[in-house]
N, C-alpha and C positions, 0 to 999 in steps of 0.2 A: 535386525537393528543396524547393523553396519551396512544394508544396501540404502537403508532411508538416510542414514547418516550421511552417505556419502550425496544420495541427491538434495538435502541440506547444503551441502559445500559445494557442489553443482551451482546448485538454483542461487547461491548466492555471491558466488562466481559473477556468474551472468547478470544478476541484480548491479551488483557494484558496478561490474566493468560498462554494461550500458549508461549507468547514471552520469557518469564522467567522462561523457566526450572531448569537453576541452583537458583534461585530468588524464595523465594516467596511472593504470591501476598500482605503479610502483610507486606513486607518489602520495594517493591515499594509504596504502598499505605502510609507507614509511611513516606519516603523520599518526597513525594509531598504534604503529610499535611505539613512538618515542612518547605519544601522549598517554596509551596503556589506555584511552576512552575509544569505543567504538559507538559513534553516535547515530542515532536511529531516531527519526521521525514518524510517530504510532496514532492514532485518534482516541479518542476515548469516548467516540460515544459510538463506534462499530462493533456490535456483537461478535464474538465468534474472532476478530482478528484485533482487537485492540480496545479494553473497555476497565473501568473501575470495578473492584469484584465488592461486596460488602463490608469489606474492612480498608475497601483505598487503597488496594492496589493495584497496582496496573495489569494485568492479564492478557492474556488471547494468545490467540497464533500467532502474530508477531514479535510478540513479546517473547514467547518460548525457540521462534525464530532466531530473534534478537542474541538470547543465550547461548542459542549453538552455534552459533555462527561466533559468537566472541569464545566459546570454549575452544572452539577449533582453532581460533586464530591464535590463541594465550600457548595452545601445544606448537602449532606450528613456528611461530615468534621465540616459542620456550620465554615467555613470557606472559606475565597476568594482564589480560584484558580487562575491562568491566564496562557495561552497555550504559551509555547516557541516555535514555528516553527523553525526546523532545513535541510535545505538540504539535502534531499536524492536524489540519480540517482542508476539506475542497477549495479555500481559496490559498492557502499556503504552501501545500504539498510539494509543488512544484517547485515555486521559489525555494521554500528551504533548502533544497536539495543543488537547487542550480547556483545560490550564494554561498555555499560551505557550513551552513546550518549543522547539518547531518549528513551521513558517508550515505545513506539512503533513506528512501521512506518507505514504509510497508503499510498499506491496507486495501480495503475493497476498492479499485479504484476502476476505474472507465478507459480501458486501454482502446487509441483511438487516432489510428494516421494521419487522420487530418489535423488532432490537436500538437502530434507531436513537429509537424513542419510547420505550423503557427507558432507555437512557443519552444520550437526548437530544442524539444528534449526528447529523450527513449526508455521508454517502457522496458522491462525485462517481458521475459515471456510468462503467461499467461498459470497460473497456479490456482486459481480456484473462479469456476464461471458457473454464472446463473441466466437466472431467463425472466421475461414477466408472463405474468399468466395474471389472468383477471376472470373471474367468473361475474356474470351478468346476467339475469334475466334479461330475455329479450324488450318486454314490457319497458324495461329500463334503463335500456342501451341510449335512447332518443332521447332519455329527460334529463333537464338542466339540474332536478334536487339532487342527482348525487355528488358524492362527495368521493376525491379520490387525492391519497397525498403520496408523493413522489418527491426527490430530491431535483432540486431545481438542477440545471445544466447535467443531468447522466441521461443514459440512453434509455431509459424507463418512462421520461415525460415526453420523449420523441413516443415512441408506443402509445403511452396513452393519450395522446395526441392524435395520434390518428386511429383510434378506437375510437378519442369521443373528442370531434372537432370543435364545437365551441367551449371545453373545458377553459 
C-alpha cells in the first residue's frame, strides 16, 4: 500500500509540474493551500477513468486519483483539501488546464509531440496505454458496408485509416 501510495504522489508530482510550464509548482501549490480546492478536470463519459456511476456520481480512476492526491496534500499542508471536479471532453482538456480552470486534468488522453509543440502544452508521462486491434474477415476488409466508430482526432482513426482507406 505505501509503495502505490507513494507512486500516487510520484505520478502526480509529475502531472502537476508538467502542466504548468508558464506556473510554478509553488505557486499552484500556494493557491490550493489558501483555497483548501484542489481542482481537477475528469470526463464523464470515459469508462474505467472518469464516468457517472448509477446513482450520479462521479467515479473512476481519476476520481480516486483525484482523492489521493488531495489526501496527501491536506497531511502535507496539515490542512483540509477537497477535489473540485470540473468537466473535461477532447475539445477542452487542454484549454482548461492552460487558462486556470483546473490544477490538472486527468483521463484517456492521446499523448503526442507533435500536439504538444502546436498547442504548446506537456503531457505527464504515460499511466495507462492501449492499442487498436480490429478483427476482419478478409472477405471484408475491401467493402464499403462496414461500419467502424472511432473518436474523431485520437490515434485510432489514423489506424483505421489506413486499414481501410476509403472509410
Amino acid at each position: 500500500m505505501k509503495t502505490q501510495f507513494k507512486r500516487i504522489i510520484i505520478t502526480s508530482t509529475v502531472i502537476l509540474a508538467t502542466f504548468f510550464p508558464g506556473a510554478s509548482w509553488a505557486s499552484v501549490l500556494q493557491e490550493i493551500e489558501e483555497t483548501g480546492v484542489l481542482k481537477v478536470g475528469i470526463r464523464k463519459d470515459a469508462l474505467l477513468f472518469g464516468y457517472e456511476n448509477s446513482k450520479g456520481e462521479w467515479v473512476g480512476f481519476c476520481r480516486t486519483f483525484a482523492d489521493a492526491l488531495a489526501n496527501s496534500l491536506s497531511q502535507k499542508l496539515n490542512n483540509t483539501i477537497s477535489v473540485k471536479t470540473v468537466l473535461s471532453n477532447l475539445q477542452t482538456r487542454e484549454a482548461i488546464v492552460r487558462n486556470g480552470t483546473v490544477h490538472f486534468e486527468c483521463g484517456p488522453n492521446t499523448i503526442s509531440s507533435k500536439k504538444e509543440v502546436e498547442e504548446n502544452i506537456k503531457y505527464s508521462q504515460s499511466f495507462f496505454i492501449t492499442s487498436t486491434r480490429l478483427i476482419v474477415k478478409p472477405e471484408n476488409k475491401r467493402s464499403n458496408s462496414n461500419m467502424v466508430c472511432v473518436l474523431r482526432g485520437s490515434t485510432n482513426l489514423d489506424v483505421v485509416a489506413k486499414i481501410f482507406p476509403n472509410f
